[in-house]
C-alpha positions as CSV (number, residue, x, y, z in Angstrom):
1,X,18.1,12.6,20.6
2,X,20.5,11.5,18.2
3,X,23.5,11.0,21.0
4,X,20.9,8.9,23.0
5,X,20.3,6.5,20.4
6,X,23.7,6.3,19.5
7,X,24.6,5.6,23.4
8,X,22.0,2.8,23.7
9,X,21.3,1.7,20.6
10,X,24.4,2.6,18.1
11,X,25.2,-0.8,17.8
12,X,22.3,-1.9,16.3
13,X,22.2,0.7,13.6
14,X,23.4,0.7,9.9
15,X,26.4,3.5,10.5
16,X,27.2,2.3,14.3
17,X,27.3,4.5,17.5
18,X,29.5,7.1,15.4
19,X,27.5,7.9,12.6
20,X,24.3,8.2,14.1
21,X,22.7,11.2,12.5
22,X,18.8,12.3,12.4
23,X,17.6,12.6,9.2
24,X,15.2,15.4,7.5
25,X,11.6,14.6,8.8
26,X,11.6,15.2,12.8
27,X,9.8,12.3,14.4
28,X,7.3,12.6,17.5
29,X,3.7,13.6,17.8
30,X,4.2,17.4,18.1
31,X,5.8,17.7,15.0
32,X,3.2,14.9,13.1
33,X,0.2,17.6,14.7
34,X,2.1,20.7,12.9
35,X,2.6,18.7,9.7
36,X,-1.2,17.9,9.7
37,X,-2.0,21.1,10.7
38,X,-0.3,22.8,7.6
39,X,-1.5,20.1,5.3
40,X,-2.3,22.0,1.6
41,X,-2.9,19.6,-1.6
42,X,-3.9,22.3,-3.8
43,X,-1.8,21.2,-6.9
44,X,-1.3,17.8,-5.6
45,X,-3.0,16.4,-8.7
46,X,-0.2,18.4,-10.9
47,X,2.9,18.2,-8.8
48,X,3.0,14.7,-6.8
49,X,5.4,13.4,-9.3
50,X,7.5,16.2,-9.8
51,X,11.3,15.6,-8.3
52,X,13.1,19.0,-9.1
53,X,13.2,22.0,-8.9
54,X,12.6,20.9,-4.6
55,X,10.3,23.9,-3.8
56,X,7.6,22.7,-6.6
57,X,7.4,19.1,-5.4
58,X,4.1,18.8,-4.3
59,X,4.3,15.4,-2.3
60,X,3.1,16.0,1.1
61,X,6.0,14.3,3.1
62,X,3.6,12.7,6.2
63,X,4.1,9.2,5.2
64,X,7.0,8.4,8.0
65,X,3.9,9.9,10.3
66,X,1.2,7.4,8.5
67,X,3.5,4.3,8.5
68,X,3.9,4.7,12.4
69,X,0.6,5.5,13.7
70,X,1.1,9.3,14.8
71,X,-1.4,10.1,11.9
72,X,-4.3,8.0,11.0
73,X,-5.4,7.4,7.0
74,X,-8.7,8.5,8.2
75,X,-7.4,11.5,10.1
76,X,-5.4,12.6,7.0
77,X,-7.8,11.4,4.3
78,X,-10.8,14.2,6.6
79,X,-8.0,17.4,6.6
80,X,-8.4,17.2,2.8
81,X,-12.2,17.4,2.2
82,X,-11.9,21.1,1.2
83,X,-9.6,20.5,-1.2
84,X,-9.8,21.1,-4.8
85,X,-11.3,18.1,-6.2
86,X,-9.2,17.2,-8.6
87,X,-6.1,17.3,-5.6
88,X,-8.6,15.8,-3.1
89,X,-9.5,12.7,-5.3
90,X,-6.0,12.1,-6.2
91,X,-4.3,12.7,-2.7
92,X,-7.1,10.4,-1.3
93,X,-6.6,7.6,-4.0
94,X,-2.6,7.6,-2.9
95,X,-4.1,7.5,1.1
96,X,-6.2,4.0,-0.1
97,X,-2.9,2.8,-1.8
98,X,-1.9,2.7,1.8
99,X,-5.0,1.0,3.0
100,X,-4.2,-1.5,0.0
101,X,-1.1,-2.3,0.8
102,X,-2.2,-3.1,4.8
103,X,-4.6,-5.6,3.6
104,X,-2.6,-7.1,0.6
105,X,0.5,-7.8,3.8
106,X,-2.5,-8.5,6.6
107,X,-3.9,-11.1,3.7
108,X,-0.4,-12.7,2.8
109,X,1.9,-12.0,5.0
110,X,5.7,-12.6,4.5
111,X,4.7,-14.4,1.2
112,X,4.7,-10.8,0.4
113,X,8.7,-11.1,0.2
114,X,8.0,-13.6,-2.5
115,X,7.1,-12.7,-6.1
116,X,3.2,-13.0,-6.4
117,X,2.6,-13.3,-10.0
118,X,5.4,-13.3,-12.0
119,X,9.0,-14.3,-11.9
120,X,11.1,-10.8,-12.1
121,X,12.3,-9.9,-15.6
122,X,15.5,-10.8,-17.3
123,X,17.2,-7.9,-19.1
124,X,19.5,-9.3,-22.3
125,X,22.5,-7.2,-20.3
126,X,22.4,-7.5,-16.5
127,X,24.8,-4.6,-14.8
128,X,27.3,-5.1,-12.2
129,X,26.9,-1.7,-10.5
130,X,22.7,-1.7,-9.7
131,X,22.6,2.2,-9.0
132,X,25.4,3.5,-10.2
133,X,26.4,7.1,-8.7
134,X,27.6,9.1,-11.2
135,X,24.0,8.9,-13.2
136,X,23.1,12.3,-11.9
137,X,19.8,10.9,-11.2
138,X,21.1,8.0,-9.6
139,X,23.2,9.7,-7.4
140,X,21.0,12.6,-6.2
141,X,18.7,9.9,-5.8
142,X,21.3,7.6,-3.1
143,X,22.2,11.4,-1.5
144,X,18.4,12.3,-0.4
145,X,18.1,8.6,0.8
146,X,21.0,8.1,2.7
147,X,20.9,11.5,4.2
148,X,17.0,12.4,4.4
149,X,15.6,8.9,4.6
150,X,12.7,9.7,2.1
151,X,12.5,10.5,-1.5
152,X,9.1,11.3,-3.6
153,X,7.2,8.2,-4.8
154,X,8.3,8.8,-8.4
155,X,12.2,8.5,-7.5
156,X,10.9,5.6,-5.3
157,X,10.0,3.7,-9.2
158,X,13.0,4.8,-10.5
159,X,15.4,3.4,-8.5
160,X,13.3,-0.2,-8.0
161,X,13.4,-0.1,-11.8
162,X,16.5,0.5,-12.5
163,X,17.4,-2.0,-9.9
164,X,15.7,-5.3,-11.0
165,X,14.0,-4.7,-14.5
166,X,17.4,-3.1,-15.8
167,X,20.3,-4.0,-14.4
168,X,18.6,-7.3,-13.2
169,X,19.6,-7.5,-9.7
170,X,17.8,-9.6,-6.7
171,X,14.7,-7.1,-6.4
172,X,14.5,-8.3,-2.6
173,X,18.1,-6.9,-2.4
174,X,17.1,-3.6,-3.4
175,X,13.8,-3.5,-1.2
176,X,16.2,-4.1,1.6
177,X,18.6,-1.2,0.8
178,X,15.7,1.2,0.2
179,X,14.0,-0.3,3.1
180,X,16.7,0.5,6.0
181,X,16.8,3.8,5.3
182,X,13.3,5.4,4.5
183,X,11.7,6.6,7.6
184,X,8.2,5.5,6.3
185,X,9.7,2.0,5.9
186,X,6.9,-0.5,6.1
187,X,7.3,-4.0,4.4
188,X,3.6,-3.8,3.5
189,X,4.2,-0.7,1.4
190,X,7.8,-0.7,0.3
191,X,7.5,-4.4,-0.8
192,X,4.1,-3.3,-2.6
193,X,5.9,-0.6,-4.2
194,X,8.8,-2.9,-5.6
195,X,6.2,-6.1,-6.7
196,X,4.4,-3.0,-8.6
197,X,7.4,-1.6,-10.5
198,X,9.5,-5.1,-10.8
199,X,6.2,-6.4,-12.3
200,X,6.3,-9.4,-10.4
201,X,2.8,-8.1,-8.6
202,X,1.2,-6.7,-11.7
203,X,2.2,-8.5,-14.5
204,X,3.6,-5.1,-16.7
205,X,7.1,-3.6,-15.3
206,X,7.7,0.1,-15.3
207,X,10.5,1.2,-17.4
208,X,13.1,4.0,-16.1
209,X,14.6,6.2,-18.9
210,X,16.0,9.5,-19.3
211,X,12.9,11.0,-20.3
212,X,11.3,10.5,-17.3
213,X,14.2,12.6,-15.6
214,X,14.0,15.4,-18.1
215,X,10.4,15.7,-17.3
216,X,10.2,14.9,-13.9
217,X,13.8,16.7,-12.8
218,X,14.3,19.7,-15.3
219,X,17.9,20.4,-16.3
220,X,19.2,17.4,-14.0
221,X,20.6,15.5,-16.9
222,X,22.5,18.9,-18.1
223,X,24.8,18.3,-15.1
224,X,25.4,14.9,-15.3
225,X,28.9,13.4,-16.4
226,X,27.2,11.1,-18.8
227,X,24.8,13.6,-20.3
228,X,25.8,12.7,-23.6
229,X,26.6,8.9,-22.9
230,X,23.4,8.6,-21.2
231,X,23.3,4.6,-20.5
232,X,19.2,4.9,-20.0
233,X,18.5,6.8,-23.3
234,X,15.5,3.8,-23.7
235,X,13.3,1.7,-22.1
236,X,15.4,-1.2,-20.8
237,X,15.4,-4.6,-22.7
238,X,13.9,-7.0,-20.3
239,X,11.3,-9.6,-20.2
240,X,8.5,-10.3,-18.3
241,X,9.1,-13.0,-15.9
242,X,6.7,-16.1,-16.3
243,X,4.0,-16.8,-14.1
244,X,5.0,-18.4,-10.8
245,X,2.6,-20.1,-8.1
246,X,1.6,-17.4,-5.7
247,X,-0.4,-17.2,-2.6
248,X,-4.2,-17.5,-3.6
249,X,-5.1,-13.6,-4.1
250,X,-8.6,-13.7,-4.8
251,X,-11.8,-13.3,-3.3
252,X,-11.2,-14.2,0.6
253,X,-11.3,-12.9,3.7
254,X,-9.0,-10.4,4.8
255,X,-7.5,-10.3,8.7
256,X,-8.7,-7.3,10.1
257,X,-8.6,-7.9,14.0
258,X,-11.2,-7.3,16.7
259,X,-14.0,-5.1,15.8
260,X,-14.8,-3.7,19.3
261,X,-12.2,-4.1,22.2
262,X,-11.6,-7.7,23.3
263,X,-10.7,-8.4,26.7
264,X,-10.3,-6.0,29.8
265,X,-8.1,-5.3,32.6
266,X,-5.0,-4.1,31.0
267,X,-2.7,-2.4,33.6
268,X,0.2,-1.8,30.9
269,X,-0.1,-0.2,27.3
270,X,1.9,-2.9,25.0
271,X,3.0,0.3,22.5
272,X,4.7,-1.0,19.2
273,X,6.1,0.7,16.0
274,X,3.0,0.6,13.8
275,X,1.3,2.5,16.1
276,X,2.9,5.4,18.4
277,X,0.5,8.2,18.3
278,X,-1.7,9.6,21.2
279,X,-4.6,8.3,19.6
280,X,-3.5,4.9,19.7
281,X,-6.9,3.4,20.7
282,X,-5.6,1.1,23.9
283,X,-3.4,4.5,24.5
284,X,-6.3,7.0,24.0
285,X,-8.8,4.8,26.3
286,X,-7.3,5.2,29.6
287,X,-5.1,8.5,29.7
288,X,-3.2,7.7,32.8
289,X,-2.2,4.3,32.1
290,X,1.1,3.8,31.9
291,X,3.1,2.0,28.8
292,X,6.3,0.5,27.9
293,X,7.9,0.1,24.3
294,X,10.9,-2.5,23.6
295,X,13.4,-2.4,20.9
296,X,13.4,-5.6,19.4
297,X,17.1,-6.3,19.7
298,X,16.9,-9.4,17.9
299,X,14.9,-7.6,15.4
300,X,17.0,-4.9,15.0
301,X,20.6,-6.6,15.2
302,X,19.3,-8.6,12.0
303,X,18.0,-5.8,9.9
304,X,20.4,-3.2,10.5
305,X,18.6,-0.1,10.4
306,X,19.6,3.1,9.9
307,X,20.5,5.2,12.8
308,X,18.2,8.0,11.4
309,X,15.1,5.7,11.5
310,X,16.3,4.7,15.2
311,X,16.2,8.6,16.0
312,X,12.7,9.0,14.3
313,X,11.5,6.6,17.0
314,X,13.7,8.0,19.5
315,X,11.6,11.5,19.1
316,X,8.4,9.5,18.9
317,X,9.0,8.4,22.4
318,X,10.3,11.2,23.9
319,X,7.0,13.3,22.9
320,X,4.8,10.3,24.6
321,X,6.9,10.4,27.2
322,X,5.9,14.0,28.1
323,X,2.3,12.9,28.2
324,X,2.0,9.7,30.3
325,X,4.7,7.3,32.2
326,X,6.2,5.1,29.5
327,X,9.1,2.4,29.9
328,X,11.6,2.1,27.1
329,X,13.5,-1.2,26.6
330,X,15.7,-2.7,25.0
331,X,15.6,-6.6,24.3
332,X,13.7,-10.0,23.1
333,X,9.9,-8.1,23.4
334,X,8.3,-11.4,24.5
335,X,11.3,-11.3,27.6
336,X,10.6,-7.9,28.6
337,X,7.0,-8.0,28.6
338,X,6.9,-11.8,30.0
339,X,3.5,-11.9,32.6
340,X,2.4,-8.7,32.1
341,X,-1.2,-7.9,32.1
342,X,-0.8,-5.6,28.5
343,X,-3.5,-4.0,26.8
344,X,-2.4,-3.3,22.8
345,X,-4.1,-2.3,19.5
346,X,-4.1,-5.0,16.7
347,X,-1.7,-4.3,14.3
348,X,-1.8,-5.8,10.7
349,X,1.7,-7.5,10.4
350,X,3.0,-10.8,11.4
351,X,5.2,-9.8,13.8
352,X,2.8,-8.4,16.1
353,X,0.4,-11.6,15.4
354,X,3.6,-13.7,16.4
355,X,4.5,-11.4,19.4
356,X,0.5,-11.1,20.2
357,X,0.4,-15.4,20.5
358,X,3.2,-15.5,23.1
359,X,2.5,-11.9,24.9
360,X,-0.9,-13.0,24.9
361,X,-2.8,-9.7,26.2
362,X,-5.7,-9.6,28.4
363,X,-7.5,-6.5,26.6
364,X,-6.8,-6.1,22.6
365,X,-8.4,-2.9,21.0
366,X,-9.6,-3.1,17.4
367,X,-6.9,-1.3,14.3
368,X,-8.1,1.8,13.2
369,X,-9.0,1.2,9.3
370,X,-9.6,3.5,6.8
371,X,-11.6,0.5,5.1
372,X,-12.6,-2.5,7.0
373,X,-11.2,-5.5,5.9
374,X,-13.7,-7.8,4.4
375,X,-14.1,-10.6,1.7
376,X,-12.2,-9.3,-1.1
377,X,-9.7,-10.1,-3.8
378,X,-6.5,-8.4,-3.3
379,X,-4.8,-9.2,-7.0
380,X,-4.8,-5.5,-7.9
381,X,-5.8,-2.2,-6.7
382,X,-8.6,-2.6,-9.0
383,X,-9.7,-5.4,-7.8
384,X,-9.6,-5.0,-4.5
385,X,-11.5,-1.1,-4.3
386,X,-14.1,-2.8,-6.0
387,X,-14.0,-5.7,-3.4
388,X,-13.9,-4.1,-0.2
389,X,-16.3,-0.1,-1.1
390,X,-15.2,3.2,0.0
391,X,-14.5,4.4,2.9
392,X,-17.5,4.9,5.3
């Protein structure tokens, strides 16, 4: 799959045509199943954070599956129930960090590019280099991203704080350069991730030091060149940012889309990138209807992705395509798709409410939520569980 996206879409990618490479999660719906199928969280509670040794992490890997449909939160969130209940209740509470992030980015949109409560910090010593590769942790850290396109959630912290809160770079820079990369890129999580660590979301910045690597990544700072001139031996000097004028973030309604299927008559399936698995409701409600899925050239020649995320779709596609006729294009999605009668499933970002306006599709099937969106404040985690209830 790897030489046919570099033969059709190479251009578009980070590397180019010639360094198209897949990367360590194999995309497509056959592989998603099998990952599902061999889901295990006992431990999850102890090991989620853990980095190194590898074979002890105890981070499930399924997010690149999650982020683009092939596995649903409430699919996931059910394969867990006999889990021990210390590792359910933990793995679950990370699965409704998901569902918070959809509705914070349904809610505000691309204001979520924006700093929503506070300005980032200032350290007293801003770096030149942001992640500098010869901090072992660094390093290892730009290896497994570059080359695997994923990294455990608490590297994920690590890198956005030593980033923005110490070396005091852009923090919208650095979700960009994570961002191309990670196969479970989404801007509603990555950017929710950032805004949480910078501090510029929460109000209280997360500090990277060397004693979260010795006790996340044993015996990782032993082999670093800089073991004994270790330039994170403390929490970094930085202060908060003051309080900047936001989007509102308290109670309101949240977008959730159609609640029952709106519309009828649908000859084509409108397929897009949040939402490539089988089950895809406007997929899963007529098994022989054909669909069609467009690379968003435009899209794509502006954010550069990397070839390994192209491939991830790539192998999405391909396992769809063994199941029903589907049409892959390449182009401006509102071209391509121009006077077709499409039936879609609501998707909770702005580019598909954009897309949706000028497609305009005669049959819409609702988004399948974990938690339906309701009237709810969406200023913290907190605050928004308590807003919206569990899960039905």
């Amino acid at each position: 799959m790897a030489s046919w996206v570099a033969a059709h879409l190479g251009d578009l990618a980070l590397e180019g045509a010639d360094g198209i490479r897949p990367g360590a999660i194999r995309g497509g719906q056959v592989a998603a199943d099998a990952a599902l199928a061999g889901l295990d969280v006992s431990g999850y509670a102890r090991d989620r954070s853990t980095v190194l040794p590898v074979e002890k992490r105890g981070a499930t890997r399924l997010s690149p599956y999650l982020r683009h449909g092939l596995l649903s939160l409430r699919e996931v969130w059910d394969a867990v129930s006999d889990a021990p209940s210390r590792d359910r209740e933990k793995y679950r509470y990370e699965l409704l960090w998901q569902e918070y992030a959809r509705h914070l980015y349904a809610r505000v949109g691309t204001a979520l590019g924006e700093p929503l409560r506070h300005a980032q910090p200032t350290p007293s010593r801003p770096w030149d280099d942001r992640w500098p590769a010869q901090m072992a942790c660094v390093g290892s850290a730009m290896e497994e991203l570059r080359g695997d396109g994923w990294m455990v959630n608490q590297v994920r912290m690590w890198m956005a704080s030593q980033w923005a809160v110490r070396a005091g770079a852009p923090w919208r820079a650095g979700e960009d350069a994570m961002f191309v990369h990670l196969l479970d890129g989404s801007r509603a999580a990555n950017r929710l991730g950032w805004q949480w660590t910078v501090g510029t979301g929460s109000g209280k910045p997360y500090g990277f030091s060397r004693w979260q690597v010795e006790k996340r990544s044993p015996g990782l700072c032993d082999s670093c060149a800089l073991s004994r001139s270790c330039p994170i031996p403390e929490w970094p000097d930085a202060d908060l940012g003051p309080e900047v004028d936001g989007p509102y973030l308290g109670a309101a309604e949240i977008p959730g889309g159609p609640t029952e299927v709106e519309g009828a008559g649908g000859e084509v399936v409108w397929l897009t990138a949040e939402s490539l698995g089988v089950t895809d409701p406007a997929l899963a409600a007529a098994d022989d209807r054909p669909a069609v899925f467009v690379f968003d050239e435009p899209l794509l020649r502006r954010l550069r992705l990397s070839g390994k995320r192209l491939v991830f779709l790539a192998e999405t596609l391909g396992d769809l395509a063994a199941t029903r006729p589907l049409e892959v294009r390449r182009g401006r999605v509102d071209v391509e798709l121009a006077d077709l009668p499409l039936a879609t499933t609501y998707a909770p970002v702005p580019g598909w409410t954009r897309l949706a306006a000028r497609l305009d599709p005669v049959e819409v099937h609702p988004w399948p939520w974990l938690v339906r969106p309701r009237r709810a404040p969406v200023r913290s985690y907190t605050a928004w569980r308590k807003g919206v209830g569990d899960p039905a």
